[in-house]
C-alpha positions as CSV (number, residue, x, y, z in Angstrom):
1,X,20.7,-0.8,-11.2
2,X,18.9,-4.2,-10.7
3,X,18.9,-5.1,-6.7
4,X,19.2,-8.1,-4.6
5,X,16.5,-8.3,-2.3
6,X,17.7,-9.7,1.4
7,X,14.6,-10.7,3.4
8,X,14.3,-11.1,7.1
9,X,11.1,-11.4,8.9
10,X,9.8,-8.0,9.4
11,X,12.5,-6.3,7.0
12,X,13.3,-6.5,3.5
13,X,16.4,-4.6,2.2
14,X,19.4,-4.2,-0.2
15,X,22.6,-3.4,0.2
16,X,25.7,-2.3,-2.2
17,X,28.8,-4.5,-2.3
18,X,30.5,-2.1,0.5
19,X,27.2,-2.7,3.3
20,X,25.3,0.7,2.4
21,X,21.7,0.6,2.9
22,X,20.0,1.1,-0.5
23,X,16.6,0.5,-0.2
24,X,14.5,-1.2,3.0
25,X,11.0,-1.4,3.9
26,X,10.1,-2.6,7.8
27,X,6.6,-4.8,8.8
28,X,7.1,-5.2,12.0
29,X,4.4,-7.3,14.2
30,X,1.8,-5.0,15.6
31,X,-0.3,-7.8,17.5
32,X,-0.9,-11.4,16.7
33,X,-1.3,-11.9,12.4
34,X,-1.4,-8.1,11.9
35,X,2.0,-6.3,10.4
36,X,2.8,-2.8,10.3
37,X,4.1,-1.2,7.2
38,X,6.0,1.2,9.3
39,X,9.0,2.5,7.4
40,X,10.0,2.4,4.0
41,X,13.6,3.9,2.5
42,X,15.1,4.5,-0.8
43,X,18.5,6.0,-1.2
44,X,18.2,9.6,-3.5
45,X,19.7,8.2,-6.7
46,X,17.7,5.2,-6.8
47,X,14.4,7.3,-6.3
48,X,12.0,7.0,-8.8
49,X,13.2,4.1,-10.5
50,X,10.2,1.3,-8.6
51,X,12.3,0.4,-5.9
52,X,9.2,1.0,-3.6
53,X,7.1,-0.3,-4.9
54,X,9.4,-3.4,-5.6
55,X,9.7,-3.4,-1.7
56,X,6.3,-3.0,-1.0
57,X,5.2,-5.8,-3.2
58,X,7.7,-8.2,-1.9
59,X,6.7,-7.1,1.5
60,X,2.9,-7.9,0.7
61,X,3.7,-11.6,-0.6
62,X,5.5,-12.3,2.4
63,X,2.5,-11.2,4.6
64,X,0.3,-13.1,2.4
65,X,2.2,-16.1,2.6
66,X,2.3,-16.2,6.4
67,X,-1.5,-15.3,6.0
68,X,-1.1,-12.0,8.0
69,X,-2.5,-8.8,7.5
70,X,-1.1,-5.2,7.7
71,X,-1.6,-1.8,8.8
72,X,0.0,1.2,7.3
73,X,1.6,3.6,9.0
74,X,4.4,4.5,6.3
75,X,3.2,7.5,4.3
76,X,4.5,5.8,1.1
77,X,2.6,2.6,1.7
78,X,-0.6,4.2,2.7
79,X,-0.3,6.2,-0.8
80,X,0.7,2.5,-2.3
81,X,-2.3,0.8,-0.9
82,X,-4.5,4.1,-2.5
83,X,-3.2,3.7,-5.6
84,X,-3.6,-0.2,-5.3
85,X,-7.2,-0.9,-4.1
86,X,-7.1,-4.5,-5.8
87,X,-4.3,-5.3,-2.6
88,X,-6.9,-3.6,-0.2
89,X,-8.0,-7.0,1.5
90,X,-4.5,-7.4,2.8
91,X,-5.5,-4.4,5.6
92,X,-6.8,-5.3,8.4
93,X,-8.4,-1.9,8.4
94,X,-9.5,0.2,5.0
95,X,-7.3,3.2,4.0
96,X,-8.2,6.6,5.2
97,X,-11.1,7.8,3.4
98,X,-13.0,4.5,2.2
């Protein structure tokens, strides 16, 4: 199923044609320039198909462009960030464990 990205500031998200949350990952502002990977979602019959990673590289070119950095509190983007050390300078703090 190929999705349509809808961005927002701290929110990136698809829906199906009836309004049903598919997919969303949130980055809300923690304090001045630093974002918080808080939440990220991915309906059960989408799961392992890239959606979140999809989201959490859109979400990371957004903070990038606004030249912000991020926290993570989301399990799946502190495991995302682990498996990614070559996007670790977006942090504003290392991963858990470094």
């Amino acid at each position: 199923m190929e999705l349509t990205f809808q961005y927002e500031r701290d929110r990136i998200f698809a829906e199906d044609g009836a309004g049903r949350l598919l997919a969303e990952i949130r980055f809300p502002a923690q304090e001045a320039g630093v974002v918080n990977f808080a939440s990220t979602f991915v309906d059960p019959a989408l799961r392992g198909q890239g959606v979140a990673d999809a989201l959490v590289r859109a979400a990371i070119v957004r903070v990038r462009g606004r030249g912000e950095k991020a926290v993570a509190t989301c399990s799946y983007a502190r495991a995302w960030f682990a498996r990614h050390p070559e996007q670790a300078d977006l942090l504003a703090q290392p991963p858990p464990g470094d």
